[in-house]
N, C-alpha and C positions, 0 to 999 in steps of 0.2 A: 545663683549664678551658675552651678552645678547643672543642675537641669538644663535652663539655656543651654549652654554649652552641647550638652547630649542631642539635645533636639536638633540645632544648628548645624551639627555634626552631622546627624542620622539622614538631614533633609538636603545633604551631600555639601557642605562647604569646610571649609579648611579651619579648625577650631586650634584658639592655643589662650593661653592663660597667663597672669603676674598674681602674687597673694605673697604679703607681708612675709607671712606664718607658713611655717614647714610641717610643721606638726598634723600628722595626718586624722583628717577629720573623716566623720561618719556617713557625710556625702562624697567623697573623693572615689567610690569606690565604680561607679558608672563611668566616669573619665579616663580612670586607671584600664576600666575593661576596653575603652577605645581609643588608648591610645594617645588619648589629649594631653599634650607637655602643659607644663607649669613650669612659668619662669619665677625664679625669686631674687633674680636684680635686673637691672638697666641697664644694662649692654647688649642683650640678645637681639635678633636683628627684626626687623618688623616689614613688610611688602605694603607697598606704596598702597597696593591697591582693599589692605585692612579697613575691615569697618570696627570701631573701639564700641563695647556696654561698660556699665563699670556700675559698682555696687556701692551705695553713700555712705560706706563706712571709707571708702576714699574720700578726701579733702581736694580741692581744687589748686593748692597747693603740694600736693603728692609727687615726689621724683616721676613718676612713672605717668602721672597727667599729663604735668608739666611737658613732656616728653613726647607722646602723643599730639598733642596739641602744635607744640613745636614742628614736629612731621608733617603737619598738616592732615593729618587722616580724618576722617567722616565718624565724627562721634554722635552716637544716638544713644537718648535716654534707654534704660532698661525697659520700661513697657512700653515705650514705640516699636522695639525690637518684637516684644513678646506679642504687641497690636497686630504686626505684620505675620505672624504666624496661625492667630488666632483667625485673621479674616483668611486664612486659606483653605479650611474646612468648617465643617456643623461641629459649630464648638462648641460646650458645655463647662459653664464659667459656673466653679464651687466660691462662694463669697462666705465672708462669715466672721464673728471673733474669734468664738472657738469654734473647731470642729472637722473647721474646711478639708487638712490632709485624712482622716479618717473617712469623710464622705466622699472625697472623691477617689481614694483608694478603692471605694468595693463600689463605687460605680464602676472605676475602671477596672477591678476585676469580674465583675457581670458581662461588660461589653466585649471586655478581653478573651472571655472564653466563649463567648457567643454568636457575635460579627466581624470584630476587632475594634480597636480602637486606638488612637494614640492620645498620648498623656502627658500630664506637666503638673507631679507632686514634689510640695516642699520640703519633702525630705531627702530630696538629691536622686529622686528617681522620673527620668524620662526619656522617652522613646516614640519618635516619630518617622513613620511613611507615608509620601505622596499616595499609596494606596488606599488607606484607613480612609472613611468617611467622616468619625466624629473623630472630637480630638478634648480629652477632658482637664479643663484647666483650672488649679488654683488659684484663686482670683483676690489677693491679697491689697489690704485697705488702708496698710500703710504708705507714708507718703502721696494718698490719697492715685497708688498707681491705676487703681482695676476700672476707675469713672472713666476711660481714653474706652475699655474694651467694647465691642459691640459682638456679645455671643449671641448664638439661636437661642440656647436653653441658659437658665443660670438657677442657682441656689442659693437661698441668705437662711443660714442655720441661726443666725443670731445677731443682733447688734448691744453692743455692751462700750462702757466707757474704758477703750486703750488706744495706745499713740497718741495722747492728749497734748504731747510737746508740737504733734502735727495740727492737729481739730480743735478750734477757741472752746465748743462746748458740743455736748450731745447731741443737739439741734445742728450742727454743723456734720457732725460725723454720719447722724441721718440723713440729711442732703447730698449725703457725697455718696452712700448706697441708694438713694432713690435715682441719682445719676445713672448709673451703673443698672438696676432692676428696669430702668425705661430704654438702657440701650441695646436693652434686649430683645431677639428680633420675633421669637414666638410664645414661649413659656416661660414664668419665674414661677419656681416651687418655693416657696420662702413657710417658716416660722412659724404658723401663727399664734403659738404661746407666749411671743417673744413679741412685750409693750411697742415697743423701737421700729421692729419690723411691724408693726401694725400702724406705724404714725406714715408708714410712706406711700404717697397718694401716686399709686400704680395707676401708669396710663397703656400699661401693656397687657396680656392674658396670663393671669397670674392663680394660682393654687395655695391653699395655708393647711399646712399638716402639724399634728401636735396630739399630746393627749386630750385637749380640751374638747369640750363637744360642739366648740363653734366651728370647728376648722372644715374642709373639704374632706380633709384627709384627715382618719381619727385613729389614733394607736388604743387599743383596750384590752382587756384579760393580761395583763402583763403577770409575767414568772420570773423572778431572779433566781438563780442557782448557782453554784460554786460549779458549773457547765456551760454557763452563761446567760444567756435572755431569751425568753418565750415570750411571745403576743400574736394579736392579731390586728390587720390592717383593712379599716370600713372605707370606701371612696361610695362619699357623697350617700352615704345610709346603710350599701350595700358592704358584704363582708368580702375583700379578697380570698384572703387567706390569713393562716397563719405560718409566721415565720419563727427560724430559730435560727440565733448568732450565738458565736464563739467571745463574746461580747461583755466586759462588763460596766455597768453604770446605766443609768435613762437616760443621760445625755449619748451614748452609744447608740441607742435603742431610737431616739430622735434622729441621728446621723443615717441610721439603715432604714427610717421610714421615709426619706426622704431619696436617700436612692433606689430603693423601693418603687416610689411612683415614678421617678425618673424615667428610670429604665423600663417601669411596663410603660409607659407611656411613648417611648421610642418603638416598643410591639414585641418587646422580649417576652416569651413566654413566663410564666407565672412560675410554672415547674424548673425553668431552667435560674429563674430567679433563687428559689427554694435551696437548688442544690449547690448553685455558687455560696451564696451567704454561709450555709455549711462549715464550707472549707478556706473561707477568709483567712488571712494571714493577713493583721496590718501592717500600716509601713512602719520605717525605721524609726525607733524610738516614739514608739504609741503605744502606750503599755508593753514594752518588750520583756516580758518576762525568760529569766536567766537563773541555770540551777550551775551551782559549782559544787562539789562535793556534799550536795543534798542538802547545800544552804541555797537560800533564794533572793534575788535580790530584781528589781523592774525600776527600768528604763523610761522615763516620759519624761516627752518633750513642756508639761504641764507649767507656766512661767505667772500665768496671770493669776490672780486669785481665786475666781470664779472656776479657771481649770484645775486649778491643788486642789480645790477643795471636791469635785467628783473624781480623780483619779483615786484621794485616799478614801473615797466612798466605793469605789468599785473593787480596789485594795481588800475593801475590808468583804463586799461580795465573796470576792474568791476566795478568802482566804480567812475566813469566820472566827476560825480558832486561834488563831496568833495576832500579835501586838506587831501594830505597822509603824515602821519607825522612817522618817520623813528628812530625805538629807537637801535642801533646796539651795541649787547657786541662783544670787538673784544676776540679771541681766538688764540694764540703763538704771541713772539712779532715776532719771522723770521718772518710772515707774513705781519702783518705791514712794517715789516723794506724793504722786498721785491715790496710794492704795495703800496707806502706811496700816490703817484701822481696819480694811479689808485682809491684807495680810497678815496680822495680828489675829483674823477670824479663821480665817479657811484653814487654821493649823490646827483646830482644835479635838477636831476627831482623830487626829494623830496620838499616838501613844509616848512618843518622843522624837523631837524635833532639833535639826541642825541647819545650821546656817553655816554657807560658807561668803566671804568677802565678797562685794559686787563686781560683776566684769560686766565689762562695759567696749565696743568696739567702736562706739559714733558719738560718745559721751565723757567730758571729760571730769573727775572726783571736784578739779577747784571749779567748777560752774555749781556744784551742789556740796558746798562745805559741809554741811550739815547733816549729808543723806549717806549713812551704811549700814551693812548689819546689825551692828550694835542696837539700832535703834529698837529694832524688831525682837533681839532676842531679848531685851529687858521687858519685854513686853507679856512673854510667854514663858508661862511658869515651866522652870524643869530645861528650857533649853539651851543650846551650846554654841558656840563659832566650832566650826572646823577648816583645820589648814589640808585642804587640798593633798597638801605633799606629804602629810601624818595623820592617816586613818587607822591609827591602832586602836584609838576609844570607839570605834564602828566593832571589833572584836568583841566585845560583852555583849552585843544587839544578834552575831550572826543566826543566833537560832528563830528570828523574827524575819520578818517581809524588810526586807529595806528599799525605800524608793529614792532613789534619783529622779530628782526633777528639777527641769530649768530649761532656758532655749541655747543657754552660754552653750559651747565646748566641755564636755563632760568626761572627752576621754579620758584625761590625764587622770582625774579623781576617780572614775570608774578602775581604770589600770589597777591604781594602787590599793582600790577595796579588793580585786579579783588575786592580785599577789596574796595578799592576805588571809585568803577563804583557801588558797592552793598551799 
């Protein structure tokens, strides 16, 4: 809703805000730079002529719906809003389970240093003008929003089983990105290592990149390094080049091979590709690696299984010689209740694992009696609940890597390890 807001703003209209929570989060910081108020009660005054988005961790019962609705103001779902933005430049729609904000990060920094571009990443960074030609967008598959978009270009880095409280079954989740890959109006770079993405019967001009040697697009000669990733990139036999990211894991290296063709395929030079990727800086909280007093400790937004489990493999890349110690808040209990034996797995390359209680902001604990930490940590040998508000037992780990990982609000537990290390 952060982004929105910036965009909305940037494409000249009058932006303001309502949010339960005061507590300053790690997207508020694009708002703050323009100015955008936040209100946090129901009294503040609203102009007749307000159009309302609102995010489904609002209930239709909400003071502040409620409210709205009462006014009579012009409420529009969140991606009708984002639809009508999307059709007003050459958009490039990033889809995906995992991946999506890291690929369209260093799309949109290739484009950025190159032509220009405007952008809409989920980590609360956006910025648009009627000037820019393309416009590269997150293209998010929850609540089944990103099937309404119609981009020029799009990407499907992956399909995997999440939001399952939304999608009856896999088959269902795949029908709703083949929705999405056909309302595409010239290229889909999609996957094609990825089963899921191979089941969907493209009726548009489509591209499949991957290590495998079936793809269009073939990543080979790969190099891991505590520097980060080396390979090279074949289209359709022939060798582009080779690239090197600041980068770690193969699921990274799969993310920059696909903006990679993107972007030469838009006519970016090769060379000007090379030197962006260089100097990549991801977004916020994508591996954000943080030194405090020559302790170290990284930031990832990593929530699902499938993502813990290459974060603490890229972890362990950089950082070869130390024990990577794994502090995870989980985020809805569906999710849990879905990946109870998958989360039990993807801890296991970890050296030491904690658990903190579930938050939850659209979910409520008595619809899943059954479902919380606990479950998890009797699961996995060695590990711990942790209270958020008393991270003194993180003190014995600080000479190790610690990761934070989760999609919850992290500052508050973040805060209290960084006291700690100072």
């Amino acid at each position: 809703m952060s982004t929105l807001a910036q965009i909305l703003y940037d494409l000249g209209n009058t932006v303001s805000g309502y949010d339960d929570v005061k507590d300053y989060k790690f997207t508020q910081k694009g708002l703050d730079d323009r100015n955008i108020k936040i209100y946090y009660d129901n009294n503040h005054d609203i102009d007749k002529d307000t159009c309302v988005t609102y995010s489904v961790a609002f209930k239709e019962d909400h003071p502040e719906m409620k409210r709205v609705k009462e006014l009579g103001l012009n409420i529009k779902k969140y991606n009708e809003i984002m639809k009508d933005v999307i059709d007003m430049f050459d958009s490039i729609g990033v889809s995906g389970t995992h991946g999506k904000t890291t690929t369209s990060s260093i799309i949109k920094h290739i484009l950025e240093n190159t032509v220009g571009t405007n952008y809409f990443i989920g980590a609360g960074d956006g910025m648009a003008t009627k000037d820019n030609k393309y416009f590269v967008v997150e293209s998010d598959e929850f609540n089944r929003h990103f099937q309404i978009y119609e981009p020029k270009y799009s990407i499907i880095t992956n399909i995997e089983e999440e939001h399952m409280e939304i999608y009856k079954d896999i088959d269902d989740l795949v029908n709703t990105f083949e929705k999405f890959a056909n309302n595409t109006k010239d290229l889909v770079v999609a996957c094609g290592d990825n089963l899921n993405v191979r089941k969907i019967n493209y009726k548009t001009n489509h591209k499949f990149y991957g290590f495998n040697e079936n793809n269009d697009i073939v990543i080979k000669n790969v190099k891991q390094t505590q520097d980060g990733s080396t390979f090279d990139i074949y289209i359709d036999n022939e060798k582009l080049d080779t690239f090197k990211i600041p980068l770690y894991g193969k699921h990274n290296i799969l993310n920059s091979a696909a903006a990679i063709y993107l972007t030469y395929y838009l006519g970016i030079d090769k060379k000007d590709i090379k030197k962006y990727l260089l100097n990549f800086e991801n977004a916020k909280r994508r591996f954000a690696i943080h030194n405090i007093n020559n302790y170290t400790y990284i930031d990832d937004y990593a929530h699902h299984p499938t993502e813990i489990k290459a974060t603490i493999s890229a972890a362990k890349q950089k950082y070869p010689d130390k024990k990577i110690v794994a502090v995870f808040m989980p985020n809805t209990y569906s999710r849990f209740k879905d990946f109870e034996d998958e989360f039990v797995e993807c801890f296991k390359e970890a050296d030491k694992v904690f658990l903190t209680k579930v938050k939850a902001n659209r979910e409520k604990q008595e619809d899943y009696p059954n479902i919380n930490s606990d479950i998890i940590v009797k699961r996995i040998k060695g590990s711990s609940l942790l209270d958020e508000n008393d991270v003194k037992e993180l003190d014995k780990y600080k000479n190790d890597v610690v990761l934070f990982l989760g999609c919850a609000d992290m500052s508050h537990l973040i805060k209290n390890y960084e006291e700690l290390l100072k």
